[in-house]
Structure formats: C-alpha cells, structure tokens
C-alpha positions in Angstrom: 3.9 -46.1 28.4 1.2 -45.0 25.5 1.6 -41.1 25.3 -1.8 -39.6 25.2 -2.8 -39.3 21.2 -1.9 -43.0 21.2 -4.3 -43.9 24.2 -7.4 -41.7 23.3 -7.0 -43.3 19.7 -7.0 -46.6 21.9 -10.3 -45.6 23.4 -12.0 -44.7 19.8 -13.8 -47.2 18.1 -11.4 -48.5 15.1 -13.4 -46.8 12.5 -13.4 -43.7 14.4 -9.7 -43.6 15.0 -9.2 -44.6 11.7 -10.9 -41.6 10.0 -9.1 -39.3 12.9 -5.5 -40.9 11.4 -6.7 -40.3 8.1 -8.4 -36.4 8.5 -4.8 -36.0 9.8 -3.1 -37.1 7.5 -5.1 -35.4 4.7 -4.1 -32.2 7.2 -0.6 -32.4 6.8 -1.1 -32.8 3.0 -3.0 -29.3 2.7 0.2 -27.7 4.9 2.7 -28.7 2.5 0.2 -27.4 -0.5 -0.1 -24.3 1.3 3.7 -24.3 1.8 4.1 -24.9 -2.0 1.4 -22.5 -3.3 -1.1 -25.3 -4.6 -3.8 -23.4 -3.1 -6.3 -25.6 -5.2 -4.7 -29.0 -4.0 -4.4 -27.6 -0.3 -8.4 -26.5 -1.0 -8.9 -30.2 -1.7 -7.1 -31.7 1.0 -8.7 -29.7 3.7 -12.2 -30.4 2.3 -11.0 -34.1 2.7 -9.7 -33.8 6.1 -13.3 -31.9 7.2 -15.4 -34.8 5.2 -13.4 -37.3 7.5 -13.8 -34.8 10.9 -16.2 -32.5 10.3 -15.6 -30.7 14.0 -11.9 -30.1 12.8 -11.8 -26.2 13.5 -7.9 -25.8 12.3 -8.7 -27.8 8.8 -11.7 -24.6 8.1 -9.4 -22.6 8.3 -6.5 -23.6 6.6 -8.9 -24.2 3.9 -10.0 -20.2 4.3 -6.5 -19.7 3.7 -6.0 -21.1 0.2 -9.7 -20.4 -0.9 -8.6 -16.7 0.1 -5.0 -17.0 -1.7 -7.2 -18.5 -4.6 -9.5 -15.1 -5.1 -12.5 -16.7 -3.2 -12.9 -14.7 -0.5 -16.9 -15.6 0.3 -16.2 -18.9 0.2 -12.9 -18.5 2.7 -15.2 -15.8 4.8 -17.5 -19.0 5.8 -14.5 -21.2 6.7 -13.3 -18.9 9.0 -16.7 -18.7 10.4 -16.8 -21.8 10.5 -13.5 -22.2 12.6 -14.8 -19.5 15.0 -17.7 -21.2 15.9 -15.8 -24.5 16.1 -13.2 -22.9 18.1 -13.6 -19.3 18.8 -9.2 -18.7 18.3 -7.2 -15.0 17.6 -5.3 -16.2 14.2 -9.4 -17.5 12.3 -10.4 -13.9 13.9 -7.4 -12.4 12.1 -7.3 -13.8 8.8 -11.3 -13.2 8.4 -10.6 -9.5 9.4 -7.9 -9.7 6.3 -10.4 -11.7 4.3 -12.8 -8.5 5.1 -10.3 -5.9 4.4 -9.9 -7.3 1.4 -13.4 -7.4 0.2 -13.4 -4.0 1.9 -15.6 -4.5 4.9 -13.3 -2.7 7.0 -15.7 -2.6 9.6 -16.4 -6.3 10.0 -12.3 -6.5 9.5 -12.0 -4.1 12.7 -14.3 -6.0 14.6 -12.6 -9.0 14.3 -8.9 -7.6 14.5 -10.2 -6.2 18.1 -11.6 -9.5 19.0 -8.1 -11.0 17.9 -5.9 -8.9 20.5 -8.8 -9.4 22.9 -8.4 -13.4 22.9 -4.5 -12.8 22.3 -2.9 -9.4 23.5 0.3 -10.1 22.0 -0.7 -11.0 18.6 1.7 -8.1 16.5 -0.2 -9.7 13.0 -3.5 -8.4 14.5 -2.4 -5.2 15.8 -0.3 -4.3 12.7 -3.8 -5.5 10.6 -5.9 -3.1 12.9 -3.8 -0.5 11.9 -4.1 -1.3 8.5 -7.7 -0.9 8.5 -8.2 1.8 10.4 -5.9 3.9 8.2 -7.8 2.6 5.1 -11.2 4.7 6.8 -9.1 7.9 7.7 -9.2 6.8 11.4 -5.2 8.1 11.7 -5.2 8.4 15.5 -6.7 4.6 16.1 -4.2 3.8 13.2 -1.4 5.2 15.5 -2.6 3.8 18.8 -2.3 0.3 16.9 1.4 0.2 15.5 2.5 1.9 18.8 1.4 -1.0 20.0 3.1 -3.4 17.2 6.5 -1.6 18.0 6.0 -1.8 21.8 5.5 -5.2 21.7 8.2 -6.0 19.2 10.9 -2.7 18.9 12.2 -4.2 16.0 9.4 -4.2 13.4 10.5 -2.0 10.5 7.3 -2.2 9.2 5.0 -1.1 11.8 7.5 1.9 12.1 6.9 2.3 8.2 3.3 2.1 8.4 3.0 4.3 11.5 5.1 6.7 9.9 2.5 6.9 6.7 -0.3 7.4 9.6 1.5 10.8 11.0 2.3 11.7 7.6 -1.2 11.7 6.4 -2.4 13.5 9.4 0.2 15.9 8.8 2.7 15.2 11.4 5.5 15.2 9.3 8.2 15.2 12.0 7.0 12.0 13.5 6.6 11.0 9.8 10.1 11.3 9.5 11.0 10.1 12.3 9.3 6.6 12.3 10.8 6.1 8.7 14.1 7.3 9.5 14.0 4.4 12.2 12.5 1.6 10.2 15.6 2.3 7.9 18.1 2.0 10.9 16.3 -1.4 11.9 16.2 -2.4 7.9 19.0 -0.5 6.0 17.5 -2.3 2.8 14.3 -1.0 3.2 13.6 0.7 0.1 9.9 1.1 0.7 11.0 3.1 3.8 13.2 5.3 2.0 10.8 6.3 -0.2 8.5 7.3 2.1 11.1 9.5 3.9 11.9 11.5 0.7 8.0 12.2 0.1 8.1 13.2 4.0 11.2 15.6 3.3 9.7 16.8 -0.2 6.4 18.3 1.7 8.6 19.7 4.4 10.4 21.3 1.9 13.8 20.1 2.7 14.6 18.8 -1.2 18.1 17.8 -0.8 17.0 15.4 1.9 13.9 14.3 -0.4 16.7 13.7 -3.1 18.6 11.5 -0.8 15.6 9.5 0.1 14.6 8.6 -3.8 18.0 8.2 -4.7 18.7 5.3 -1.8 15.1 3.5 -2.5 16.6 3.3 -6.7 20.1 2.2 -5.1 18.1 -0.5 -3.3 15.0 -1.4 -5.9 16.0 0.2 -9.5 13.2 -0.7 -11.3 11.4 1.4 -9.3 9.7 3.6 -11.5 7.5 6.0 -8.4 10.8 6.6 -7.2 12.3 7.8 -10.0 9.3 10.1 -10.7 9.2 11.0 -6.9 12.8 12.4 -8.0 12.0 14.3 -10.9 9.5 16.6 -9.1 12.0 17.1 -6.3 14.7 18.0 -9.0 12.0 20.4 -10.5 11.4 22.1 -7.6 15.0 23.3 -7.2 15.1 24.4 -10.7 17.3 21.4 -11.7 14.8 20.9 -15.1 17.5 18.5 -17.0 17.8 16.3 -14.0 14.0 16.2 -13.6 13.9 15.0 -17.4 16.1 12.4 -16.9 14.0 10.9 -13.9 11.0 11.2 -15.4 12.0 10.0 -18.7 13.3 6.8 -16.4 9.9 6.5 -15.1 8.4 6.2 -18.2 10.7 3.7 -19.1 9.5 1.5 -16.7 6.3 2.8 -16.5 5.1 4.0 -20.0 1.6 4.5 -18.2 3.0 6.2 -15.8 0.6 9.9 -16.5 2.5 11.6 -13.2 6.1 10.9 -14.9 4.7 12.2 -18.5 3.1 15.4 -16.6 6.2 15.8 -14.7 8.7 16.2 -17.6 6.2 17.9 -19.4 6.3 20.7 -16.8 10.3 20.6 -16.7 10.6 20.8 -20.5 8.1 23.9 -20.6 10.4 25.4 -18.2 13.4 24.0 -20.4 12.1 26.0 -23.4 11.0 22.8 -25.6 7.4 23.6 -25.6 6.4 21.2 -28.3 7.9 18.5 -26.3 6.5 20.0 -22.8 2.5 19.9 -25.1 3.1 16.3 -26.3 4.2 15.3 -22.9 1.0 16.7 -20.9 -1.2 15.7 -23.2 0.0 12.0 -23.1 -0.4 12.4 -19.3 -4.4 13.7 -19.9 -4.9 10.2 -22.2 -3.1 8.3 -19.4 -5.6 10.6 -16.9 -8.1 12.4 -17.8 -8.5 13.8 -14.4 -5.1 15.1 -13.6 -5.7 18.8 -12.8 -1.9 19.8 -13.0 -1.3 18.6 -16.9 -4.0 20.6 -18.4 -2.3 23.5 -15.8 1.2 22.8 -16.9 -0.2 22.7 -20.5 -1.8 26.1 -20.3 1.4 27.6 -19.4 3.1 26.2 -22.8 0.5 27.5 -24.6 0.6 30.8 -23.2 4.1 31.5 -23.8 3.5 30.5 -27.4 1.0 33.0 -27.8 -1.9 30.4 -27.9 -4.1 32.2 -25.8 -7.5 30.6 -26.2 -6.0 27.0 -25.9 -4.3 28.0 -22.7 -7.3 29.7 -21.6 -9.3 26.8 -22.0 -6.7 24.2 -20.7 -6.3 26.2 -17.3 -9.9 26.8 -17.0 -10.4 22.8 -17.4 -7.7 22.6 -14.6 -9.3 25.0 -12.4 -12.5 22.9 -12.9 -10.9 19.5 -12.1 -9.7 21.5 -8.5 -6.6 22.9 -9.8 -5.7 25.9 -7.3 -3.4 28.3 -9.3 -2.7 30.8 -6.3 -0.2 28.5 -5.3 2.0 28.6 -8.3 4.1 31.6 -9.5 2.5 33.6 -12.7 4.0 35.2 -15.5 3.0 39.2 -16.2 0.5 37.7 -18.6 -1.1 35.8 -15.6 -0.3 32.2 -16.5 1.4 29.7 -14.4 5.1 28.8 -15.0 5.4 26.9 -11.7 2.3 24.7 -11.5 4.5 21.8 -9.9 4.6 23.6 -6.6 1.1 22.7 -6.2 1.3 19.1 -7.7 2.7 17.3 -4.8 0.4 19.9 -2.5 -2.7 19.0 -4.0 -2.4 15.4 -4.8 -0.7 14.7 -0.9 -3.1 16.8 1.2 -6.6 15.9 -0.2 -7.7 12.4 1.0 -6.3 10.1 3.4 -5.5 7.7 1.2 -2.9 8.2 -1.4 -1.8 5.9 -4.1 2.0 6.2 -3.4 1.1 5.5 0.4 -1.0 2.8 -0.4 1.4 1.0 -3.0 4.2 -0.3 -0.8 2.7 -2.2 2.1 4.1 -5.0 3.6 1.8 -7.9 2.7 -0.5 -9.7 5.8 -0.3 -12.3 7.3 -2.3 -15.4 7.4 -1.8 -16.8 10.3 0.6 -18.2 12.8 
C-alpha cells in the first residue's frame, strides 16, 4: 500500500517529482540553518528550494525568516507577501506584522497581527505581538484587551502577565500593575525582568521598601544588571539612605560607565552627602552622557547654591526649568534652591510618554513562527 506523498509523486512526471524531492530536500536544509543560526546559508537553501518549486508558500517564508534574522527586513517583508498570496496562513501574517514592527510600521504590523487571530483564534504569538504594538502607539486599553487574551488562552504565560502589567502601569493603574507582575513572578520565580518592573511599580506608589525588595531580587537573579542597581539607588535616595544610594549607583556605573541616570543619581545623593565637588563632577558627567536630562542641571544647581555659587546655580536651574524641569515638586532650601530634586526624577521621566526606556528594555523577544 503506497501512502499518499508516495503515489502523487507516482502520478508526476519524473522530472517534476524529481524537482519536488529535491525543493524538499533543499527545505529541510534551510530548517537546520535556521536551527543553527546560519541565516545566510538557510537564505540560500530556501532560494534553492523556491527556484526548484516556485509555488512553495512555506519555503517564502522561512526564507523571510532568516532574511529578517539577517537585518533585511524589505527583502523578508516581500517573502512573506509572497507566502500570503501563495497561502494566505496566521504564522506568514504574524511574522510580517513583526517584520513591520520592526521597521516601525505598526500600523501594517496591527493589521496583520488582527488578520493572524482572525485565521487562527488561538494563536498566543499573535495576540501577545498585538499587544506589543499597540502599546508601542500609546493604545494601552487595546494593549490590555490583547494579553488578557494571551493569559486567558494560556494562564501560565509569565510574559504576557509582564507585559500587561507595563500596559496598566503606563496608564497609571498601578495596582493592576502590581498585580500582573506580582503573578508573572509566582508563575516564573526567576523572572528578573518581572521583578524589576514590580519595584518601579512600588517606587511610584511610594511604598520604597517594597521597591527595594523588587531591585534587590532582579540583582539576586541577573547581577550584571546595571538599571537595576540604579533603579535601587533612587529608591535608597528617596528614604534618605544617601550612602546606600552611592553604592548602587556607583555599581551601575560599573557596568554601565554610560549610564547618565546612575552618574545623576549619585550626584544628587553626594550633594545631599555634603561632597559637593564630587555631587558637581558627577552631574556634569551625567549632562556629557545627556545633554537633555532636566534633573542633573537641577541637582547641579542645588550644589552650587549651597556653595555660594549663585549665578552658576542660577543658570543651571534655569537650563533645567527650560529642558521641563518642574521644581514645585521638590523641597527648597530658605534660599529657594532645590535639595530634593530626585523626588521629581522618577515623576517626570515615568509619567510623560507612554513609552519609557526601562519599560521598553526588557521584553521578551518574538516569535517567528510556529
């Protein structure tokens, strides 16, 4: 008894089956390139498996795949294309839509992470994806809606709680926030990414000691992790705790030396220490490293000021004011200038935009695929 490959290759003319053997077995080479990170060999295998079959739908793209792993995203864009119209399938949809977000055409990406669950409603990849971009354009709620939809599909996705949790945090809904990280750590007690994200969560609440706790468990887990560390030092700062706030930050620079948060940081918690010539150097290696960070020229000013450097304070807090530094945040000295500009760091640099770098730095990577 033939089984059913064996009898329509029977039915082929022998050159014809013979270029379908060979397409597939040129196929199966590009998998095990992809498997072993030779994008550029698995490139040239699928381009030989299309030149033997050009109708092969699954060989476009796999090819879009390692053109896309290999930086060439237009290229990879038109394989996938190609693959749709060869076989209009969820997984081309969805690794176009991340070939999109990528070249940041989120709303081509959208488009085709929608079509995705539409051919496929229990695709997680292309839900979790969805959520992806729509958080990149601010769209929190439709964000949401999407890894509500990852978790109810799969309860155990420590990511999509992760990610979901970022969403309510940057639309300010910092118990679900908290909540969502607190049980993507439960699912995924290494989750360092998690943990970090719960202690900024904490640290705008307010609740430091919990903020402390979530740094110091994402350094247990990943110790070369210098955001964390710097996450720290503010939180330490804010409870006064200026020699423990050195420490972190001067870790951060350690494994960050461009690292202008961690430089602005200690800077602020030596001014408060006393060691103003340290806290000046400090800030202004944080204004090389950034020219536009409002709260160094601020914490500057306020070493200045206390030794008696009135015009350079003057014109460092004026330049803060101008970058959108809001000084009726922080607490003043009786000469009016600011000794506590770090209350306003985290407030300023969480709340405007909906896209911040330490919420954008620790995603989970997507998928290409099934």
């Amino acid at each position: 008894m033939f089984r059913a490959g064996a009898l329509i290759a029977l039915l082929l003319p022998p050159s014809v089956a013979a270029a379908a053997d060979a397409a597939a077995t040129a196929y199966q080479k590009g998998m095990a390139c992809l498997e072993e990170d030779d994008f550029s060999a698995a490139t040239a295998a699928f381009t030989t498996a299309i030149r033997l079959n050009s109708k092969y739908g699954d060989a476009y793209n796999r090819r879009g795949i390692a053109r896309a792993m290999n930086g060439e995203l237009n290229k990879a864009i038109a394989d996938y294309s190609e693959a749709i119209r060869l076989d209009p399938n969820a997984d081309a949809l969805n690794n176009r839509g991340i070939a999109y977000s990528t070249r940041g055409d989120l709303d081509k990406a959208i488009a085709d992470y929608a079509e995705a669950v539409r051919l496929d409603p229990q695709y997680t990849d292309a839900y979790y994806n969805l959520g992806l971009a729509h958080e990149s354009k601010g769209e929190l709620n439709k964000a949401i809606a999407a890894f509500t939809e990852v978790i109810r599909l799969n309860p155990e996705d420590a990511g999509a709680y992760n990610e979901r949790g970022i969403a309510h945090a940057n639309n300010g809904e910092l118990d679900q926030a908290v909540a969502d990280y607190s049980e993507a750590v439960r699912l995924d007690p290494q989750y360092a990414d998690a943990y970090y994200n719960l202690g900024l969560a904490y640290k705008r609440q307010g609740q430091f000691e919990q903020a402390i706790d979530g740094y110091s468990e994402a350094i247990r887990l990943d110790p070369n992790d210098a955001g964390a560390y710097s996450r720290r030092g503010v939180a330490y700062g804010d409870q006064g705790q200026f020699d423990q706030a050195i420490a972190d930050s001067s870790e951060a620079i350690r494994l960050d030396p461009r690292s202008a948060e961690a430089y602005c940081t200690r800077g602020f918690a030596l001014e408060q220490s006393g060691q103003l010539e340290k806290a000046i150097l400090d800030c202004t290696q944080a204004i090389r490293l950034n020219p536009r960070l409002a709260e160094a020229y601020a914490n500057r000013a306020s070493a200045y000021a206390k030794q008696g450097e009135r015009a350079k304070a003057d014109a460092d807090l004026a330049h803060a004011k101008w970058l959108g530094y809001t000084p009726a945040a922080a607490h003043k000295t009786p000469g009016g200038f600011l000794t506590g500009p770090l209350v306003t760091l985290l407030v300023i640099g969480i709340i405007v935009g909906t896209l911040l770098w330490w919420m954008r730095k620790k995603r989970r990577l997507p998928t290409f695929g099934r």
